[in-house]
VODORO-882973 format. One record per residue (C-alpha): chain; x, y, z. Coordinates in steps of 0.001 Angstrom, whole numbers, plus 500000, padded with zeros to 6 digits. Example, Ala and Ser with C-alpha at 12.3 -4.5 7.8 and 13.67 -1.06 7.14 Angstrom:
VODORO-882973
<selo><cadena>A</cadena><east>512300</east><north>495500</north><up>507800</up></selo>
<selo><cadena>A</cadena><east>513670</east><north>498940</north><up>507140</up></selo>
//
This chain:
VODORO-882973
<selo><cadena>A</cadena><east>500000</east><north>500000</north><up>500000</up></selo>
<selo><cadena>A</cadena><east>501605</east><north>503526</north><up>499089</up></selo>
<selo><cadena>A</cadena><east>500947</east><north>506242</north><up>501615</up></selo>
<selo><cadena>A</cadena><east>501170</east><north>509915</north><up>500776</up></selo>
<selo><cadena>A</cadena><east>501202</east><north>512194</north><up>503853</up></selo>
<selo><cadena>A</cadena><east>500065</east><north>515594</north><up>503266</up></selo>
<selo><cadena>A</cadena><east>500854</east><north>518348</north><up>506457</up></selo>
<selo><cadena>A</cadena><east>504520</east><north>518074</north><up>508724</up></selo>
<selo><cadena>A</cadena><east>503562</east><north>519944</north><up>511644</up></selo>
<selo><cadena>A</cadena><east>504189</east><north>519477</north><up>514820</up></selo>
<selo><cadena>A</cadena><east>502332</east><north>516260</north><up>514924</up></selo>
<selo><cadena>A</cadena><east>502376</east><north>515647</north><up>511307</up></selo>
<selo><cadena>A</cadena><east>505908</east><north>514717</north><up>510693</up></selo>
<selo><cadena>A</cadena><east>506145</east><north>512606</north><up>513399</up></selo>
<selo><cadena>A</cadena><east>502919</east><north>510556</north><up>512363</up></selo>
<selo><cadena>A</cadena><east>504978</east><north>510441</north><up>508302</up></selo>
<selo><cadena>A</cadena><east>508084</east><north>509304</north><up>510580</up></selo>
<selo><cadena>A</cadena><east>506019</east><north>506223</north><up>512293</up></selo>
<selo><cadena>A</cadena><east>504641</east><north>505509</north><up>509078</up></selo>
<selo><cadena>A</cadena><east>507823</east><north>505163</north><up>507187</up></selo>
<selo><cadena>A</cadena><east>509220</east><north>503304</north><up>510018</up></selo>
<selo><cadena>A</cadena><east>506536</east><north>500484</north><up>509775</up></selo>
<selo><cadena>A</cadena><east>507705</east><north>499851</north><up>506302</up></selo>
<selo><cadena>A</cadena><east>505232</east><north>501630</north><up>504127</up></selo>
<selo><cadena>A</cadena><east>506266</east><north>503125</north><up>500677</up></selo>
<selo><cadena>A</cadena><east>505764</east><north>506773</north><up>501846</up></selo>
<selo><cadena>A</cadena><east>505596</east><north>510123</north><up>499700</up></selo>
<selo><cadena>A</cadena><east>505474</east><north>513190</north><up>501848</up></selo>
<selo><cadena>A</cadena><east>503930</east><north>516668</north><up>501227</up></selo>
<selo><cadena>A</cadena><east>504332</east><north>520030</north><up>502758</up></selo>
<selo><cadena>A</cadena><east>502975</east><north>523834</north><up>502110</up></selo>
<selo><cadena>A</cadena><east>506705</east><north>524722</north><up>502838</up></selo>
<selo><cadena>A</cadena><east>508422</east><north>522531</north><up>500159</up></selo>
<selo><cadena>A</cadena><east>511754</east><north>522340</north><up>502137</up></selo>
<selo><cadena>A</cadena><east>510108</east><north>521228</north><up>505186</up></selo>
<selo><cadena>A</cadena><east>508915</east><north>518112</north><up>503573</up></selo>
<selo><cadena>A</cadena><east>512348</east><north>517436</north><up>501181</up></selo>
<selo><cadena>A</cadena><east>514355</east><north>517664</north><up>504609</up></selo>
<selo><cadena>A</cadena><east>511596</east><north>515282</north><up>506295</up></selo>
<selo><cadena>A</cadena><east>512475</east><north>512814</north><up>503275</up></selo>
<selo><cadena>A</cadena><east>515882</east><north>512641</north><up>503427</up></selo>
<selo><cadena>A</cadena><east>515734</east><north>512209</north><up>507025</up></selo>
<selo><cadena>A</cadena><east>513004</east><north>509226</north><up>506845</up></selo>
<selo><cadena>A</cadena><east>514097</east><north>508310</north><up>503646</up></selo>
<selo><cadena>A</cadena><east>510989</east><north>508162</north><up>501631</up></selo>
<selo><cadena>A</cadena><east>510112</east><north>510478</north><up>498591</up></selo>
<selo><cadena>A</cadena><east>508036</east><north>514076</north><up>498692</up></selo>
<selo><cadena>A</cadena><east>505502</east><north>515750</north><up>495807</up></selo>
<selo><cadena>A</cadena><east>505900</east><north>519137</north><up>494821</up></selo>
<selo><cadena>A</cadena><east>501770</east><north>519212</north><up>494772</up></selo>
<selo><cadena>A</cadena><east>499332</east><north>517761</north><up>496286</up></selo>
<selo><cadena>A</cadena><east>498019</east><north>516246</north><up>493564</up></selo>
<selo><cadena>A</cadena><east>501228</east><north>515104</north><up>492946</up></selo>
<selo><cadena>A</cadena><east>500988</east><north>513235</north><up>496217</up></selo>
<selo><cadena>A</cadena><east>497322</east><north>511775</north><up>495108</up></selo>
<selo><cadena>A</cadena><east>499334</east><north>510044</north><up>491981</up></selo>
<selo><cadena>A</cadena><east>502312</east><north>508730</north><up>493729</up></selo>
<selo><cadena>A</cadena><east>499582</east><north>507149</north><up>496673</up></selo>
<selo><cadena>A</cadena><east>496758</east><north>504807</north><up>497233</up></selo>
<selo><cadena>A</cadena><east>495709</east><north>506144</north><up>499924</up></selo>
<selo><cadena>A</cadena><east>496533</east><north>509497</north><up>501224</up></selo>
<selo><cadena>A</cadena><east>496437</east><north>511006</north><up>505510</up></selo>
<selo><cadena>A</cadena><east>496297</east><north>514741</north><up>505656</up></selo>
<selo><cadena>A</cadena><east>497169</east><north>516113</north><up>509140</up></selo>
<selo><cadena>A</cadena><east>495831</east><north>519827</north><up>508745</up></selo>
<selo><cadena>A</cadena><east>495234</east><north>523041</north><up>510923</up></selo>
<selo><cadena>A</cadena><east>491649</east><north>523310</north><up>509896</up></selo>
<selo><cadena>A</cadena><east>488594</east><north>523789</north><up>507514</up></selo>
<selo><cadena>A</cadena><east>490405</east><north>526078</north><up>505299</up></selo>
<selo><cadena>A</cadena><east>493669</east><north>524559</north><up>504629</up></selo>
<selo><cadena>A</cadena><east>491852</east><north>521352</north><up>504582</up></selo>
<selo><cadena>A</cadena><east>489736</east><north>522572</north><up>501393</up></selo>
<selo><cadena>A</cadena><east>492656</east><north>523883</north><up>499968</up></selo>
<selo><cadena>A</cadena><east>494746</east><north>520451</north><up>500283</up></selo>
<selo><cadena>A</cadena><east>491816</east><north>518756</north><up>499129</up></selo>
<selo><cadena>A</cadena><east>489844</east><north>520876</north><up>496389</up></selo>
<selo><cadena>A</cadena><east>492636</east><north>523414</north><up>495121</up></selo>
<selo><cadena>A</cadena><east>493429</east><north>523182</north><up>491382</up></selo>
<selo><cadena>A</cadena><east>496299</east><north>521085</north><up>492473</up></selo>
<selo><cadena>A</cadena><east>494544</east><north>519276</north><up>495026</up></selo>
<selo><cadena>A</cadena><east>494030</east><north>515772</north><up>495814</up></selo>
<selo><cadena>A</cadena><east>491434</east><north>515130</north><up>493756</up></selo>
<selo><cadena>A</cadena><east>492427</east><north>517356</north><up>491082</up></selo>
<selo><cadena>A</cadena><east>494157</east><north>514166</north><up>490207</up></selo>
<selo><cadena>A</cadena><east>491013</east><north>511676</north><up>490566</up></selo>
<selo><cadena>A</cadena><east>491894</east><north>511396</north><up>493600</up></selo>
<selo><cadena>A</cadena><east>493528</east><north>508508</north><up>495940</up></selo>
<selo><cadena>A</cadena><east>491350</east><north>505527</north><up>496680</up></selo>
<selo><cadena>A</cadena><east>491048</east><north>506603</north><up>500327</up></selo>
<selo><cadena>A</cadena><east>491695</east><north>510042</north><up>501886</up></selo>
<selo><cadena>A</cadena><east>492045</east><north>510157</north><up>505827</up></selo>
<selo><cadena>A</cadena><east>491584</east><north>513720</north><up>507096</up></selo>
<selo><cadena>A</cadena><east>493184</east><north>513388</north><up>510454</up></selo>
<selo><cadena>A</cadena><east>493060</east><north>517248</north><up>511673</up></selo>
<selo><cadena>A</cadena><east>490547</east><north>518951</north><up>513700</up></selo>
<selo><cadena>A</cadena><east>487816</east><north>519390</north><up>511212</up></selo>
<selo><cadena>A</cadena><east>484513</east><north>520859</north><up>511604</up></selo>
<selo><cadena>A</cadena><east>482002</east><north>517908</north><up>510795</up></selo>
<selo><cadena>A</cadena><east>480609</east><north>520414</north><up>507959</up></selo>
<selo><cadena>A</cadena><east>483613</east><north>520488</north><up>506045</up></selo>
<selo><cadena>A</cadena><east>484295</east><north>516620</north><up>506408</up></selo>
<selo><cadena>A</cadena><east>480788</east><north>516235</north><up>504565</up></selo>
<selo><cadena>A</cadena><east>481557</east><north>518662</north><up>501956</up></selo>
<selo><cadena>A</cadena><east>485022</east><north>516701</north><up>501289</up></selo>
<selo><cadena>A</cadena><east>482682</east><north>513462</north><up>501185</up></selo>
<selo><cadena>A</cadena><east>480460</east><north>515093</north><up>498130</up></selo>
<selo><cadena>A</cadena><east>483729</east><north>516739</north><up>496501</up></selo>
<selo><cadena>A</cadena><east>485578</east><north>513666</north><up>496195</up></selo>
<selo><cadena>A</cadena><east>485831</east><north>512212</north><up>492870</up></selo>
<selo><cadena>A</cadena><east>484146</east><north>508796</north><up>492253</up></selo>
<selo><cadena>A</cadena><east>485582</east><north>505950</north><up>493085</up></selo>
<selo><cadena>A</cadena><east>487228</east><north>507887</north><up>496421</up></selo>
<selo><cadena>A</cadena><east>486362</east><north>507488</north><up>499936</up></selo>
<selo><cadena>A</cadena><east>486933</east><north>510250</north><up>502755</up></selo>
<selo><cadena>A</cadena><east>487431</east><north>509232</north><up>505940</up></selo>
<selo><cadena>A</cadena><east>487392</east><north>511490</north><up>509055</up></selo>
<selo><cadena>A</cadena><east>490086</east><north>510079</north><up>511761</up></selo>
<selo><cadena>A</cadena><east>491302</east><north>512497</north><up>513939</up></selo>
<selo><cadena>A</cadena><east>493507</east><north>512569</north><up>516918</up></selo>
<selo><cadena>A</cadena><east>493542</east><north>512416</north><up>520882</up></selo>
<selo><cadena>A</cadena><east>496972</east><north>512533</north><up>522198</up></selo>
<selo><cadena>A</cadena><east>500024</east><north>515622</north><up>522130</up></selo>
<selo><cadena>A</cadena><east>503346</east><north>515838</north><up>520063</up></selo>
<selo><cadena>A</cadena><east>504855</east><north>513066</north><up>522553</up></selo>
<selo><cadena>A</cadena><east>501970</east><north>510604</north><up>521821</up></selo>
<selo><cadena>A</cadena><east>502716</east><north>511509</north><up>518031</up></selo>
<selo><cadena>A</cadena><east>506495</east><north>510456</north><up>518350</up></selo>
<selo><cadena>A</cadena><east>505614</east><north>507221</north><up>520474</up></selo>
<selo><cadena>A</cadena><east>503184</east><north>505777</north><up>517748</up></selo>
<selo><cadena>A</cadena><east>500666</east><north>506014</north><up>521030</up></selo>
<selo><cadena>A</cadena><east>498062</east><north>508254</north><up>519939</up></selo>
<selo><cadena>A</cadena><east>494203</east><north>507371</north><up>519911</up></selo>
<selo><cadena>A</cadena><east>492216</east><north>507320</north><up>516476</up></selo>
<selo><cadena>A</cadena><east>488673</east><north>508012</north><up>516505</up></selo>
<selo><cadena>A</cadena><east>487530</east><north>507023</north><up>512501</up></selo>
<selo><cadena>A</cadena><east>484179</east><north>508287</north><up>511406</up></selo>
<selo><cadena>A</cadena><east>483477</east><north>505066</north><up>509559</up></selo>
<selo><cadena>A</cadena><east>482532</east><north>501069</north><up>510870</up></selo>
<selo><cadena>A</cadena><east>484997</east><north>498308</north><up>512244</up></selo>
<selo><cadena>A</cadena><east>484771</east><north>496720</north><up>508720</up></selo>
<selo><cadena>A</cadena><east>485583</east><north>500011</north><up>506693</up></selo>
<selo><cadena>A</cadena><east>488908</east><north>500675</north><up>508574</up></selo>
<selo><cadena>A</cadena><east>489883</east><north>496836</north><up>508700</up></selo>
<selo><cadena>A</cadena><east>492075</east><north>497326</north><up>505499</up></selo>
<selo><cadena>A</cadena><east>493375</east><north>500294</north><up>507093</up></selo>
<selo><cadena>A</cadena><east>494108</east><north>498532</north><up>510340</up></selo>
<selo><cadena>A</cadena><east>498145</east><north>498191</north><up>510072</up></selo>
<selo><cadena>A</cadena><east>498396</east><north>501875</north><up>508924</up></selo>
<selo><cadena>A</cadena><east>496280</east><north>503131</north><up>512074</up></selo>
<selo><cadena>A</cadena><east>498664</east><north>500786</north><up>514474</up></selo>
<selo><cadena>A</cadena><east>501374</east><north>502716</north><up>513004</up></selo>
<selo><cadena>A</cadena><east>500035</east><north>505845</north><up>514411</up></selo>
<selo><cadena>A</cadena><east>498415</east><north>504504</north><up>517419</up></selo>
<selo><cadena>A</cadena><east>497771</east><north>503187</north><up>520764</up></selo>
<selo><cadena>A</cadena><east>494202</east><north>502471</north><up>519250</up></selo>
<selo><cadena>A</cadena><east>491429</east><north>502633</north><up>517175</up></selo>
<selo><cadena>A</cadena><east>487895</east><north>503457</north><up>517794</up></selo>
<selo><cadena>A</cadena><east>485565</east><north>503462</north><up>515249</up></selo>
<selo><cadena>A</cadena><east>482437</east><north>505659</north><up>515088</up></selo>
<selo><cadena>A</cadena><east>480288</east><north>504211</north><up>512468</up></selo>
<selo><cadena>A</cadena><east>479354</east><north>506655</north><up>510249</up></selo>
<selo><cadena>A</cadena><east>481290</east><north>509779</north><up>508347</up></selo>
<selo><cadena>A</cadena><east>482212</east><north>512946</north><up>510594</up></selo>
<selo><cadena>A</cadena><east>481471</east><north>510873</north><up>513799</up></selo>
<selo><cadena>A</cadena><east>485129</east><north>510844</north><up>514286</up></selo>
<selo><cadena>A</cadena><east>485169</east><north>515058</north><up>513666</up></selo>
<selo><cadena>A</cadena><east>482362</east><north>515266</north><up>515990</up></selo>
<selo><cadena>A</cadena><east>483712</east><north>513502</north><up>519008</up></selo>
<selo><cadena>A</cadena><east>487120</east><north>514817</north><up>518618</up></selo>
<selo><cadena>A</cadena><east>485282</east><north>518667</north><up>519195</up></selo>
<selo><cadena>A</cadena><east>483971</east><north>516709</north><up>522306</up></selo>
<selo><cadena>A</cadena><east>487422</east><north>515620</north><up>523545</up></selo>
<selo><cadena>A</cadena><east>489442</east><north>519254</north><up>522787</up></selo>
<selo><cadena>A</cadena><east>486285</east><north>520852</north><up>524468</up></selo>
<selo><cadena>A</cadena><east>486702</east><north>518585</north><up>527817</up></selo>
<selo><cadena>A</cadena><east>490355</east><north>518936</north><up>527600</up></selo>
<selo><cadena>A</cadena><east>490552</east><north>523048</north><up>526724</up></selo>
<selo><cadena>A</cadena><east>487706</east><north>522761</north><up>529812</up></selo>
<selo><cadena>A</cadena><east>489674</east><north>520982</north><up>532577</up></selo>
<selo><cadena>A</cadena><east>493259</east><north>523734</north><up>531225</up></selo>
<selo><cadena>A</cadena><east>491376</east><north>526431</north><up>531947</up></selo>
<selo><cadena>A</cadena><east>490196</east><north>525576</north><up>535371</up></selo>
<selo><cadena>A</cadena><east>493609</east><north>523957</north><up>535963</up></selo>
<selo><cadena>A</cadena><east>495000</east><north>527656</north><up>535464</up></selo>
<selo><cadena>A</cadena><east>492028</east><north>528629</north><up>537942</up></selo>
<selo><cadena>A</cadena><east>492660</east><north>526232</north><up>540901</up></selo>
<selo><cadena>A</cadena><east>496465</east><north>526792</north><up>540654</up></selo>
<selo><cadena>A</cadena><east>496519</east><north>530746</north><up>540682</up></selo>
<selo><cadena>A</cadena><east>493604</east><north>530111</north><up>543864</up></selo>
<selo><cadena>A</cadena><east>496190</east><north>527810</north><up>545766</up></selo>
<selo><cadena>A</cadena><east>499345</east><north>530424</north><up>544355</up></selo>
<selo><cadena>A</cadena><east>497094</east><north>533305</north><up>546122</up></selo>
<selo><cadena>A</cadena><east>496859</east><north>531342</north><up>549356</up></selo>
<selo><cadena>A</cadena><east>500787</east><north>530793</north><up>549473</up></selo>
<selo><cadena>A</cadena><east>501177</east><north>527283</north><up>548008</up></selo>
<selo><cadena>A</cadena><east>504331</east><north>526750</north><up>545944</up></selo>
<selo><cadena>A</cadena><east>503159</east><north>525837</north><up>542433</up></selo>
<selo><cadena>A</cadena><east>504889</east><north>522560</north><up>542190</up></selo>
<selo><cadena>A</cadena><east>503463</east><north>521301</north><up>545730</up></selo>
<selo><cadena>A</cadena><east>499941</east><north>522020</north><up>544037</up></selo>
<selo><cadena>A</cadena><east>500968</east><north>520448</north><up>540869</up></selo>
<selo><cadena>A</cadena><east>501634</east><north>517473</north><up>543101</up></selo>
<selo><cadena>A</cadena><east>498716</east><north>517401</north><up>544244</up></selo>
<selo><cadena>A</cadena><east>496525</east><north>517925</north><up>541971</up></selo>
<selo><cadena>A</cadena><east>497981</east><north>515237</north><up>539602</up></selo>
<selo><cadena>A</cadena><east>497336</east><north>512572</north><up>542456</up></selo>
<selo><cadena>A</cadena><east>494011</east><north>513359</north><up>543442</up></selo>
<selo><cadena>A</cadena><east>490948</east><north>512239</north><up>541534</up></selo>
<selo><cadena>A</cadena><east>490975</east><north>515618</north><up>539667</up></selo>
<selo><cadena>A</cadena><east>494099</east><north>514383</north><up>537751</up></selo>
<selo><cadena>A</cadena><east>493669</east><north>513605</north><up>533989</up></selo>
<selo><cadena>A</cadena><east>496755</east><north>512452</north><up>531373</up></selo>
<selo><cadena>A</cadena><east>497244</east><north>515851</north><up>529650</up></selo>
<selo><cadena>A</cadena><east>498094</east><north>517158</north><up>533055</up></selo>
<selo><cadena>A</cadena><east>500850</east><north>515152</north><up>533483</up></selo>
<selo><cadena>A</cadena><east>502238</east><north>515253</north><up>530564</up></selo>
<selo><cadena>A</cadena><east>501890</east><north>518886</north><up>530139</up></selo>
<selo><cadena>A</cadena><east>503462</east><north>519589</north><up>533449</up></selo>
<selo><cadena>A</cadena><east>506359</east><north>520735</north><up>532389</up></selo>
<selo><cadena>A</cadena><east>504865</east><north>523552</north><up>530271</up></selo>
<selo><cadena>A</cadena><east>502232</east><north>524583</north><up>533067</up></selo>
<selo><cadena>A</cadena><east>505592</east><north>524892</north><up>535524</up></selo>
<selo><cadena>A</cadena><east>507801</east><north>526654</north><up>533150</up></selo>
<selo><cadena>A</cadena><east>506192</east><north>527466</north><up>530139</up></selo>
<selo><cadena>A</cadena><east>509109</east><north>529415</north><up>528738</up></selo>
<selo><cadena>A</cadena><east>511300</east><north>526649</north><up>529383</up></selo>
<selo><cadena>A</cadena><east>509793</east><north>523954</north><up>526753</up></selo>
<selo><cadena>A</cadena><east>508622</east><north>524376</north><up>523117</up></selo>
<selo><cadena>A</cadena><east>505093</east><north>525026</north><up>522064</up></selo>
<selo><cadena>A</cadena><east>502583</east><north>521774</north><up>521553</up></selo>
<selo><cadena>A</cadena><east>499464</east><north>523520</north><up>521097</up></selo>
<selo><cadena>A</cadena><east>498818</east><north>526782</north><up>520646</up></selo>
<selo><cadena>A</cadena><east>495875</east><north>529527</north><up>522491</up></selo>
<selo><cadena>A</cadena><east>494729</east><north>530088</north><up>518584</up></selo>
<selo><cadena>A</cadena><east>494255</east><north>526829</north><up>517747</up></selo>
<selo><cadena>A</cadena><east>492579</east><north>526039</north><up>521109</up></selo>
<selo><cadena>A</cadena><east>490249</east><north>529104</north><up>520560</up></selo>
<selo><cadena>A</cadena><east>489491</east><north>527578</north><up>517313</up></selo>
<selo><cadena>A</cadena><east>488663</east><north>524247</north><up>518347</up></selo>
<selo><cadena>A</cadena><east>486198</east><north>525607</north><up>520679</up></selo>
<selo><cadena>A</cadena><east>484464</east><north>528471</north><up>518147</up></selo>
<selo><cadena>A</cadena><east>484337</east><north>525183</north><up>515638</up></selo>
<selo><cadena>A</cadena><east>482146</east><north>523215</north><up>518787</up></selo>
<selo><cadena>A</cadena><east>480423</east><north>526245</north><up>519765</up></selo>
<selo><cadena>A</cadena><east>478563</east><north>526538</north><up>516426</up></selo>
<selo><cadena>A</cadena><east>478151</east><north>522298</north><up>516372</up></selo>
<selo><cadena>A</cadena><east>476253</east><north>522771</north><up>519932</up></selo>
<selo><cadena>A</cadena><east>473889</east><north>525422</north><up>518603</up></selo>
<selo><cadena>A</cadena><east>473073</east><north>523574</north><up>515645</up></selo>
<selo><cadena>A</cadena><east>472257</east><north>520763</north><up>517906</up></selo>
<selo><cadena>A</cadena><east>471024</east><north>522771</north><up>520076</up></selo>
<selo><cadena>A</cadena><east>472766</east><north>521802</north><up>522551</up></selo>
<selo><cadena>A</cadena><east>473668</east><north>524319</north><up>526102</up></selo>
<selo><cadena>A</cadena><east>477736</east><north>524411</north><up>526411</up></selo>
<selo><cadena>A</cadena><east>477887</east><north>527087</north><up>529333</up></selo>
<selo><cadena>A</cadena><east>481410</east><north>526295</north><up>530438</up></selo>
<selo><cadena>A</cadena><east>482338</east><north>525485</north><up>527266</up></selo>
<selo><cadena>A</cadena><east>481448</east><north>529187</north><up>526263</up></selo>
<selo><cadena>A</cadena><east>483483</east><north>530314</north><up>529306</up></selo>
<selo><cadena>A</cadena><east>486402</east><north>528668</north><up>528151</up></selo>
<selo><cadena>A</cadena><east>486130</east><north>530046</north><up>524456</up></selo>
<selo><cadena>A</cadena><east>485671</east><north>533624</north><up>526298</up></selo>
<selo><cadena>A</cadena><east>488636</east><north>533251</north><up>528066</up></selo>
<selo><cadena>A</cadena><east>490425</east><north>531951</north><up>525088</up></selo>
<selo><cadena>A</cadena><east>489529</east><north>534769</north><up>523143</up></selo>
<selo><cadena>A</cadena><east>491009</east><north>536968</north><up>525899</up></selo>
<selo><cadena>A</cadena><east>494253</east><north>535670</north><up>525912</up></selo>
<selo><cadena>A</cadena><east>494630</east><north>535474</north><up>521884</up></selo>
<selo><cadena>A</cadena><east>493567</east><north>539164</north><up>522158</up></selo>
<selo><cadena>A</cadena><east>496298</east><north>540182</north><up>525071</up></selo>
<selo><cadena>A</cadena><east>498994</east><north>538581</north><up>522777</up></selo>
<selo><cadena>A</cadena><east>498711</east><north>534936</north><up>523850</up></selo>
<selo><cadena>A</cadena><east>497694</east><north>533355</north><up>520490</up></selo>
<selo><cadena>A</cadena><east>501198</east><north>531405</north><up>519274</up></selo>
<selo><cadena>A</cadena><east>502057</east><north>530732</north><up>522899</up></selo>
<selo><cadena>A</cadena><east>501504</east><north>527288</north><up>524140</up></selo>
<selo><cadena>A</cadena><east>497660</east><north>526252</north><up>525585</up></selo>
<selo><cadena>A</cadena><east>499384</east><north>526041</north><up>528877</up></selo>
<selo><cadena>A</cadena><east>499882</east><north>529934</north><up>528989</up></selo>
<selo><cadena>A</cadena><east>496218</east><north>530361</north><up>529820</up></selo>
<selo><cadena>A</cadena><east>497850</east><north>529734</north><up>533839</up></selo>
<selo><cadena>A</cadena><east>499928</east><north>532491</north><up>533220</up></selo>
<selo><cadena>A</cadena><east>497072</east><north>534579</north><up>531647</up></selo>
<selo><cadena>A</cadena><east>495258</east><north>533890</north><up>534383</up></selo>
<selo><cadena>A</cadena><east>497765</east><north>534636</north><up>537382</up></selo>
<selo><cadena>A</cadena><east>498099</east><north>538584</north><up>535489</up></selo>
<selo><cadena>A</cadena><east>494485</east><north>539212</north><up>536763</up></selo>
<selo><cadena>A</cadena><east>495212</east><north>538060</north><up>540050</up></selo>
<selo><cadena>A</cadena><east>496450</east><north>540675</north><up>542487</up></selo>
//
């Protein structure tokens, strides 16, 4: 089976890398051309100039993307992916709105099947092969797809019908952009009492309020300065916007949801947007006296 990989971001290139390492044949694309030739020669597998390019040189084709936009672009641009007819299967693993996942489902050309699969795990989980898939399709639609997943991840969990997987990723991002935003809270309470910040930390990540991000994102709540971005306040802000509108048109009521996208919005206006998610703690500790 040939893979094409289209998107070497932060969790991108490290998904191509696990890929390439399993023994797929592997073409790579990037917007930034160099980005993907020096990913190539590092992995050893080849890179398109286009990604349509990519869409001739693969059967089936993962696109790790920022969102709708650049999404569309990859897909539908004049030298998209299915400007050339398209892979057999294209696996949009980004955060997607579930809109845009069924508009790439009617785009495609015949013959080619989108499949939503996007992510729950940071850049580390990306590196270790460990992260979770949640596919918008059945157990028997991602069976032939089953070694390339494992490549990826810790696990598969499939959804059963298309932009399931988009839909319950919004869910995660909005519990886990929920719990760092009232981790920044209880911290900068326990700071204002006189509690170190590490003691809390401690504390915090054994009681039964402690989740996986927070210890793994430790580090960047402790020292933020100290340890490269993973995930920015902009992307964050636009995970929860994107969920926001899905909850209306469901009509379902979000109130700390739209909290958390206020307070996003607050930071990405004071300057936070490219800093890491964790920043929100030290967002937060500038309105405390």
């Amino acid at each position: 089976m040939r893979i094409g990989f289209a998107g070497l971001g932060r969790m991108g290139r490290h998904m191509a890398a696990n890929i390439a390492a399993a023994g797929f044949e592997l073409t790579v694309w990037n917007r930034s051309s160099d980005k993907a030739a020096q990913l190539a020669h590092e992995i050893g597998c080849a890179h398109a100039l286009t990604p349509k390019a990519l869409a001739e040189a693969s059967d089936v084709v993962v696109t790790m993307l920022a969102d709708d936009p650049s999404s569309e672009a990859v897909h539908i641009g004049p030298d998209g992916l299915f400007a050339a007819g398209g892979p057999r299967i294209c696996i949009e693993m980004g955060t997607m709105s579930p809109d845009h996942i069924n508009a790439l489902i009617a785009a495609a050309p015949k013959g080619v099947r989108v499949i939503d699969a996007p992510v729950s795990g940071a850049t580390q989980a990306a590196a270790d092969g460990a992260l979770l898939i949640m596919a918008g399709c059945t157990d028997e639609e991602a069976a032939p797809l089953a070694a390339l997943f494992a490549a990826m991840g810790k696990g598969t969990i499939c959804l059963g019908s298309p932009a399931a997987g988009s839909v319950m990723k919004l869910a995660v991002n909005s519990l886990i952009h929920g719990i760092n935003q009232t981790l920044a809270e209880a911290l900068t309470l326990a700071e204002a009492a006189g509690i170190d910040a590490a003691r809390a930390f401690d504390v915090i990540e054994n009681s039964a309020a402690a989740a996986p991000m927070l210890k793994y994102r430790r580090p960047l709540y402790l020292d933020e300065a100290a340890h490269d971005v993973t995930f920015t306040v902009a992307l964050a802000r636009k995970d929860m916007e994107v969920t926001a509108a899905l909850a209306q048109h469901f009509g379902v009521a979000m109130p700390q949801g739209m909290v958390t996208l206020d307070k996003l919005k607050e930071a990405e206006a004071a300057g936070y947007a490219a800093r890491d998610m964790a920043s929100i703690l030290n967002f937060m500790r500038k309105d405390t006296p």
